[in-house]
C-alpha positions in Angstrom: 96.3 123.0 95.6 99.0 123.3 92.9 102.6 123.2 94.1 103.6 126.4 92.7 101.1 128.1 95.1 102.6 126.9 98.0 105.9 128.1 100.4 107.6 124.7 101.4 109.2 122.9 104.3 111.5 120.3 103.3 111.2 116.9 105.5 114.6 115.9 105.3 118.1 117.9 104.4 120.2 115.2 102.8 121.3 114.5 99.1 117.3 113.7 98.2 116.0 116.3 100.6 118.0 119.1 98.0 117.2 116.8 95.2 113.2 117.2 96.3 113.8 120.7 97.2 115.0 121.8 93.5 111.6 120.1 91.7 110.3 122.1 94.2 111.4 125.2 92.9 111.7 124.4 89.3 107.6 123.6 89.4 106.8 127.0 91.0 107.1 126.4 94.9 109.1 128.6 97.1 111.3 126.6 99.4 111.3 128.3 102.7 113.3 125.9 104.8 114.2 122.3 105.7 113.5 119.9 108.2 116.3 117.5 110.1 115.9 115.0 112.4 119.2 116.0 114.5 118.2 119.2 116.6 121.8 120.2 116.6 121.6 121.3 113.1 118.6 123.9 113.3 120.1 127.1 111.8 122.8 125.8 109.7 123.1 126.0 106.3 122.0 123.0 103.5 125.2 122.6 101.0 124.1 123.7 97.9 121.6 126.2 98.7 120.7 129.3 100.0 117.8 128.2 102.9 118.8 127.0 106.5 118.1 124.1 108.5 114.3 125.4 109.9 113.7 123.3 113.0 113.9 119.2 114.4 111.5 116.7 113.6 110.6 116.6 116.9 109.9 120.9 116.5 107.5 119.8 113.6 105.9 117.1 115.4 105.2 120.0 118.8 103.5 122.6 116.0 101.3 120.2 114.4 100.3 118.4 118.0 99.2 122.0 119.2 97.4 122.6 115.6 99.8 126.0 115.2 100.8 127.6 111.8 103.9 125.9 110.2 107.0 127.9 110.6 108.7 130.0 108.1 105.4 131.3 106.4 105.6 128.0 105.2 102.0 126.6 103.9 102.7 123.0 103.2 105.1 120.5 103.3 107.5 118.1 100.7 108.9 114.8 101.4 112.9 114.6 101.0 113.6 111.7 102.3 114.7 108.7 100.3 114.6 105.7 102.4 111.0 103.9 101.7 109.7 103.2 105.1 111.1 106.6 106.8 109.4 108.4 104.2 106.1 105.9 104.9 106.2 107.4 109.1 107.0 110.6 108.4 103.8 110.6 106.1 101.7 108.9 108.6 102.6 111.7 111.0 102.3 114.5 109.0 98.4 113.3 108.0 96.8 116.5 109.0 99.2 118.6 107.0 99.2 119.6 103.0 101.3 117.4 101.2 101.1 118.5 97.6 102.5 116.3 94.7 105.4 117.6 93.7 105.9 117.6 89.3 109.0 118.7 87.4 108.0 120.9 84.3 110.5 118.4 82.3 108.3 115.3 83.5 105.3 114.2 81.0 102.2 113.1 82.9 99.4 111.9 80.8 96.2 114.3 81.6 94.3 110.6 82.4 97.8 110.0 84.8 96.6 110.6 88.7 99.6 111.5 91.0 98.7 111.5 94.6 99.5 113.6 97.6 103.5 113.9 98.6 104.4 112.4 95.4 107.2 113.3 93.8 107.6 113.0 89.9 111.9 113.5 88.9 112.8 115.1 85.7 112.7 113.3 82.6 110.1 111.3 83.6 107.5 109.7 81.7 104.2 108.3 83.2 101.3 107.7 80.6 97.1 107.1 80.3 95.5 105.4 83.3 98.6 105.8 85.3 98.1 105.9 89.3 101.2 107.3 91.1 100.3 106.5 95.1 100.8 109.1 98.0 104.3 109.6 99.4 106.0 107.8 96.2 109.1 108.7 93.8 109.3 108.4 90.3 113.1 109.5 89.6 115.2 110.9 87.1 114.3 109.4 83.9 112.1 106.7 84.7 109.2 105.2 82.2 105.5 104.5 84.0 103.7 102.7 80.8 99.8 102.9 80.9 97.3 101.5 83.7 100.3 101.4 86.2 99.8 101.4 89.8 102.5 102.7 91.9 102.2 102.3 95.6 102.0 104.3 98.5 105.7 105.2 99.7 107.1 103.1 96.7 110.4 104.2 94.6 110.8 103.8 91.0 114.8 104.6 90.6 116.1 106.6 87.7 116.1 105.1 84.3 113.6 101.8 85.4 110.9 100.6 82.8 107.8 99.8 83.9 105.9 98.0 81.2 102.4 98.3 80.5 99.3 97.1 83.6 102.3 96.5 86.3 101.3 97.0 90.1 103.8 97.8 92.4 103.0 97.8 96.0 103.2 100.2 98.9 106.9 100.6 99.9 108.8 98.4 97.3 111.9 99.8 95.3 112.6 99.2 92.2 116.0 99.8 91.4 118.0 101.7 88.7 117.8 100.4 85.1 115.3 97.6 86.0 112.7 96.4 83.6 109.1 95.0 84.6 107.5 93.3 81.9 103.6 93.9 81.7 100.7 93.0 84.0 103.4 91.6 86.6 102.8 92.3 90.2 105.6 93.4 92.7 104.7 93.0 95.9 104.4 95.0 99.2 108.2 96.4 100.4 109.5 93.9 97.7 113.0 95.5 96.2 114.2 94.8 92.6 117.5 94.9 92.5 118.9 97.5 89.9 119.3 96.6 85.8 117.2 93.3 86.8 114.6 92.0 83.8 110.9 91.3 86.4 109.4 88.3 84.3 107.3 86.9 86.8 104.9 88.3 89.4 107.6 89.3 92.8 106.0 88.1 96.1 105.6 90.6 99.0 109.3 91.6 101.0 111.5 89.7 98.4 114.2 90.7 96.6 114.9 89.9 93.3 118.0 90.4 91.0 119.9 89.5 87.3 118.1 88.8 84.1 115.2 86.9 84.6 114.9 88.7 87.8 115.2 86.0 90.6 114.7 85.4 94.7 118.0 87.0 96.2 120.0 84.2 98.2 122.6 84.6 101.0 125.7 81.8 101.3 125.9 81.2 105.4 
């Protein structure tokens, strides 16, 4: 079902959660509340908008347990929260709930494109032919998704990154602001690419890479 048909809760209340929540509402979707994992702040107000603070992670995770309707009038869900492997759990828990993709109206997705559930496409993006965008991952502001790339599950493509034609980029890894893949390279599972770095070579699973050629991070003891 198309996001613009749906009243949303919001899965997280920080910066990305309002971030979420406003290509949320620029696609068509009425945001209804938020979701926070500090029960404390049920009721109070997100800066920067005009909906409250719904109810606790833990509240959400009681509703769907007992298979009740979602609060609010709410009829699906949106994933606002930024950090990778978070965002990965929260999706595994919320697996028996609608998860639509959301899709700013600035964004241009090729019709051949596929974004997948809980996606969420930034504005100014551009993802082209044969493009697969996986379930609970971000394309931000400005980012380039050349053809036949495949985006992983709970991955993050940061604002203004280049992803070059045939690229895979697997479930959970960040690829940071500025960065450029070169084609048919592979970065691995939970790898991060550190932002403005040049990918030349394939990035092997839970590394992280930085500079121009783009190599293996190491720490002085």
């Amino acid at each position: 079902m198309a996001a613009e048909t749906h009243a949303l809760l919001i899965c997280g209340a920080g910066g990305h959660g309002r971030v979420v929540a406003d290509v949320a509402r620029a696609a068509g979707a009425r945001v209804v509340g938020f979701i926070d994992r500090d029960a404390a702040k049920v009721g109070q107000r997100v800066a920067g908008t005009d909906v409250d603070i719904a109810l606790s992670e833990a509240d959400l995770s009681k509703c769907i347990a007992t298979d009740g309707p979602l609060p609010c009038g709410a009829t699906a869900l949106g994933l606002g929260i930024g950090a990778n492997r978070a965002r990965a759990n929260c999706r595994t828990r919320l697996a028996s709930v609608t998860l639509p993709p959301l899709v700013h109206p600035s964004a241009v997705v090729s019709p051949s494109a596929v974004v997948n559930a809980g996606a969420v496409i930034m504005p100014g993006v551009v993802i082209n032919a044969g493009a697969v965008i996986g379930a609970g991952a971000i394309v931000n502001t400005g980012a380039i998704v050349e053809h036949d790339c495949v985006i992983g599950e709970d991955a993050h493509v940061s604002p203004g990154a280049i992803l070059a034609g045939g690229i895979t980029v697997g479930r959970g890894a960040w690829i940071g602001a500025g960065a450029t893949v070169i084609p048919q390279v592979r970065v691995g599972e939970w790898a991060v690419v550190g932002a403005g770095a040049v990918v030349i070579r394939d990035v092997t699973d839970s590394t992280t890479v930085v500079g121009n050629p783009a190599r293996p991070l190491t720490r002085k003891h």
